[in-house]
N, C-alpha and C positions, 0 to 999 in steps of 0.2 A: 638653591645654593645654601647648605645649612652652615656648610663651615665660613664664619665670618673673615674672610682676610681684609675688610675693611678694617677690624677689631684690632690683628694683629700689626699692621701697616702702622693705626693709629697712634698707638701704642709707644712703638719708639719717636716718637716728635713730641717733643713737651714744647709748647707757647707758652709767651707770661698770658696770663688769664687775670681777666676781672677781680677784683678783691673777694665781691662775695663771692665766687666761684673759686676761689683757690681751694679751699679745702676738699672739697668734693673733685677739683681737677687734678690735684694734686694725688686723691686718692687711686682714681682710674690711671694715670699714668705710669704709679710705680706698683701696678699690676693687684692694689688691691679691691677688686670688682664687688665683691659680697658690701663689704662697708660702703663702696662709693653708692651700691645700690640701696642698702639703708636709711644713707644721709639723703637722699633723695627723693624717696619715701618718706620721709620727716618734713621736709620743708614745701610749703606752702607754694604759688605760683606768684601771689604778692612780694615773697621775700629772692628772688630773682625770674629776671626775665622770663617770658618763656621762652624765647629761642635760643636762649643760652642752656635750660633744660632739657628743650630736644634734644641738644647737641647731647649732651654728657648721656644723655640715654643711647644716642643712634652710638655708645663707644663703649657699650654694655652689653647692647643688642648682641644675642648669640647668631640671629639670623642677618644675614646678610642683605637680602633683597630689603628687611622692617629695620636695618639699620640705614639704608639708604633712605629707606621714607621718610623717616625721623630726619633725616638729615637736609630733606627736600622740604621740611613741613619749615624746620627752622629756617629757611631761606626767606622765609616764607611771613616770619615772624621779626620779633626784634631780636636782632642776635648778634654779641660782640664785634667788631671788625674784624680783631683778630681772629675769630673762631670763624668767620665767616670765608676767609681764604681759604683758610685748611678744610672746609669744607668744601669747596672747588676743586679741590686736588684731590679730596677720596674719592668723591662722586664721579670726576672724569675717571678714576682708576676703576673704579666699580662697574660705572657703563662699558670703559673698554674690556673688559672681562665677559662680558653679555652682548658684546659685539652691537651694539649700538650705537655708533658711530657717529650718527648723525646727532646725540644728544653730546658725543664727546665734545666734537666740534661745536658746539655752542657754550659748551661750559670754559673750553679754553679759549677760544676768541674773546669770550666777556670774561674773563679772569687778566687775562692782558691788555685788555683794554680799562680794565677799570684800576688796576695795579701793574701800572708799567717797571716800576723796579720792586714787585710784588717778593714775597717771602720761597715762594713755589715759583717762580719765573723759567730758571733753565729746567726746571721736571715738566712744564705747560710745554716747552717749547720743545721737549723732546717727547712728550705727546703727539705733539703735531706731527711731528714726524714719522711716528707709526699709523697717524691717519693717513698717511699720504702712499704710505709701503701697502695698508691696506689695503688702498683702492688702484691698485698695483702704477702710482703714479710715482716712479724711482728718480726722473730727473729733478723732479718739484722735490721731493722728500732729500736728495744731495745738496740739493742749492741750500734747502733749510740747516741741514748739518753746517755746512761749511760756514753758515752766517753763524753759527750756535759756535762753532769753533774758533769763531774770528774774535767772539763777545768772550768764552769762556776756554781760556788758553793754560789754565794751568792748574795743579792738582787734581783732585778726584773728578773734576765736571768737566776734564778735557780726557781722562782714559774711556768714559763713558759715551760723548763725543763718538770718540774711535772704537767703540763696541758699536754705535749705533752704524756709523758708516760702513765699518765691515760687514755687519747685518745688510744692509740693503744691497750695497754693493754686491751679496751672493744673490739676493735675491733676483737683483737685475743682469745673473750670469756673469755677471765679472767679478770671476772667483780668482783672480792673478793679483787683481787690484785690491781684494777684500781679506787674501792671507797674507799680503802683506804688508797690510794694516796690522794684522793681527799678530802674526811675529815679531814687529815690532812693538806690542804693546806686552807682548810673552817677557820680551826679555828685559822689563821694569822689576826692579827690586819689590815695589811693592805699591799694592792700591787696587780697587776693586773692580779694575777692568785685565788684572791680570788671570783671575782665575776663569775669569768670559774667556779670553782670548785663547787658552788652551784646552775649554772644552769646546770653543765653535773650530778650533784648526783640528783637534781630533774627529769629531762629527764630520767633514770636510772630508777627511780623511777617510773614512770608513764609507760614505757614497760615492766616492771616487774609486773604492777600490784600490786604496792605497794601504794595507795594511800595515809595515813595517811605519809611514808615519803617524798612524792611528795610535798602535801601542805604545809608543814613542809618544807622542802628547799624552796621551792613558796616565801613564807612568809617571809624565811629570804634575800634572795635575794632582796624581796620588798623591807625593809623595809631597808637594808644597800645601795641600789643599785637602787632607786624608776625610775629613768631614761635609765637603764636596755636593748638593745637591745632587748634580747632571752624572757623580761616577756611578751610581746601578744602573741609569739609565745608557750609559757608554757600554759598559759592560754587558746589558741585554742585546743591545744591538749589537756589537763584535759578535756575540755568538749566533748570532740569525744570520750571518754575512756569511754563507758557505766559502768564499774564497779566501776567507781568511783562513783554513784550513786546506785548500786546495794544497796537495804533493809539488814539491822540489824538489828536484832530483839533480841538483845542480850537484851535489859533492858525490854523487854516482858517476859524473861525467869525471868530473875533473881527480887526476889521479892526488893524494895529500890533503885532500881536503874535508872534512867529517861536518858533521850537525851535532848544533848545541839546540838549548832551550834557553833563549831571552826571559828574563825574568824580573828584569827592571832597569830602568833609566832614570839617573837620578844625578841631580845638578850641585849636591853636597856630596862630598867624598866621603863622609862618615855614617851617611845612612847606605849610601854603595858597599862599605862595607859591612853594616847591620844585615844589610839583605843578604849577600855573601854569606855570612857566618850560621844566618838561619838557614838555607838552604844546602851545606856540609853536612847535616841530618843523612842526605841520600845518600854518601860513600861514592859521589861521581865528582869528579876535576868541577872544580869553580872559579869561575875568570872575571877580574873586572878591569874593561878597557875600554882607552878616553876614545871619544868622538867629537870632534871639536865640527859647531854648526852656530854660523851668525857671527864668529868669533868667541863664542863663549864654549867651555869644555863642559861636557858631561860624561858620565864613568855608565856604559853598560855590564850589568851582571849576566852572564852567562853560565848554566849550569850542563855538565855534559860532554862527553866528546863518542858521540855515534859514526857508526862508517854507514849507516843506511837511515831515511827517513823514517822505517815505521817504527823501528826503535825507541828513535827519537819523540819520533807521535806517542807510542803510546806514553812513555816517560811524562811526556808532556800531561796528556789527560791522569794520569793520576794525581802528578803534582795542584793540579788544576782543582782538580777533586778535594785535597785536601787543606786548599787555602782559597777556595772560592774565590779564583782569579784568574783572567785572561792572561794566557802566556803564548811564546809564537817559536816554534821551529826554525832555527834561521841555518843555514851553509854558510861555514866560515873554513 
């Protein structure tokens, strides 16, 4: 594992650190690596501990596996209190990354037992709960959430909470009780269980063969979330899904009624209309119209009015073509 996401994880958590170590901790935190490795190479092992040294090395370490050693050797040694948590917390992250499991669980049981209102406590205890999904034990791993939810009820560590529980809850096939967990967590103004919660209801969507709410969470996640991790990966998968291109021929049947091309779903009316005005390029009708779901309105864009589907298909894959984006054929 050369790419360190121990390095990266470490990174955003600044602790107060030891006096002699500020400077040097100070340097690795605000991402300056070259000097912090310098200053470190300058100083002697009399003039700080060593396992205070491991540490700052295992947060250097480009390799991941030799920044876990280091970080195993300062356990090992004399090493801050405070350094000594957060090294609990990478190490469990590290081994569950390597499926090790059984080292997880040893790190977080003696992390909570030695630090009962510990710095890392609800991230330990929401470890545990992926031990438990792991070892596909779903009713152990809920009872964990719900006591995690009882302790930690509000702000960021209760949306996460409800990402974990939606998570298992699919796992454990109850997918009824796990979206809507999760549409409830969609329609929060803001916090970072909201952008989980509309790429797990899309994902959801697209193995279900639900296409029309796949692009429909797509769309929203785009448009609140454009920098997105999981959208290439949404995106690859919509287009492996043969039926989400499968023919409808619903406006064949029904006399009045033609095929558009959906082209976005969007929960602000002003990027509804951005989308809108970029897609008037093509010289075909552009519609945008409310959809009101959960109680809350959103504006779909529609571009098009076909009286046959492959019209409409092929309209579609060009546009496709030329913005590198899943769009869907709908009968209106």
């Amino acid at each position: 594992m050369k790419t360190c996401i121990l390095l990266i994880v470490s990174l955003v958590f600044a602790a107060s650190s030891p006096a002699y170590g500020d400077n040097i901790y100070s340097l690795i935190v605000n991402g300056r690596l070259a000097e912090a490795a310098d200053s470190l190479s300058d100083i002697s092992t009399a003039s700080t501990r060593d396992g205070n040294k491991l540490y700052y090395l295992s947060m250097i370490e480009s390799d991941a596996e030799r920044s876990a050693q280091l970080m195993e050797a300062a356990l090992n040694a004399s090493v801050a209190a405070v350094y000594r948590q957060a090294i609990y917390f990478r190490l469990a992250q590290y081994y569950l990354l390597c499926a090790n499991y059984a080292r997880v669980g040893r790190l977080v049981n003696e992390y909570l037992s030695f630090w009962e209102a510990g710095k890392y406590r609800g991230e330990m205890l929401r470890l545990s709960v992926v031990l438990d999904e792991k070892q596909a034990s779903y009713d152990a791993a809920l009872r964990q959430i719900d006591r995690y939810l009882l302790e930690y009820n509000r702000g960021d560590a209760v949306q996460w909470g409800m990402v974990d529980k939606a998570r298992v809850m699919r796992s454990f096939k109850k997918n009824i009780g796990s979206n809507s967990q999760l549409r409830k967590l969609s329609r929060e103004s803001k916090g970072p269980g909201v952008a989980q919660s509309l790429f797990m209801l899309a994902d959801d969507a697209i193995d279900c063969n639900r296409p029309d709410d796949a692009i429909f969470y797509f769309n929203l996640l785009r448009e609140a979330y454009p920098t997105a991790v999981g959208l290439d990966a949404l995106l690859e998968k919509m287009e492996r899904v043969s039926s989400f291109y499968t023919k409808d021929n619903t406006a064949e049947k029904l006399t009045g009624t033609y095929y558009s091309v959906q082209v976005g779903v969007f929960s602000v009316k002003a990027n509804a209309k951005k989308q809108a005005k970029l897609f008037k390029q093509y010289d075909h009708p552009v519609d945008i119209k409310s959809r009101e779901i959960s109680g809350k309105t959103y504006r779909v864009v529609y571009v098009g009015r076909f009286s046959d589907y492959l019209s409409a298909s092929n309209f579609k894959d060009m546009i496709e073509r030329n913005h590198n984006e899943v769009f869907q054929v709908v009968a209106r």
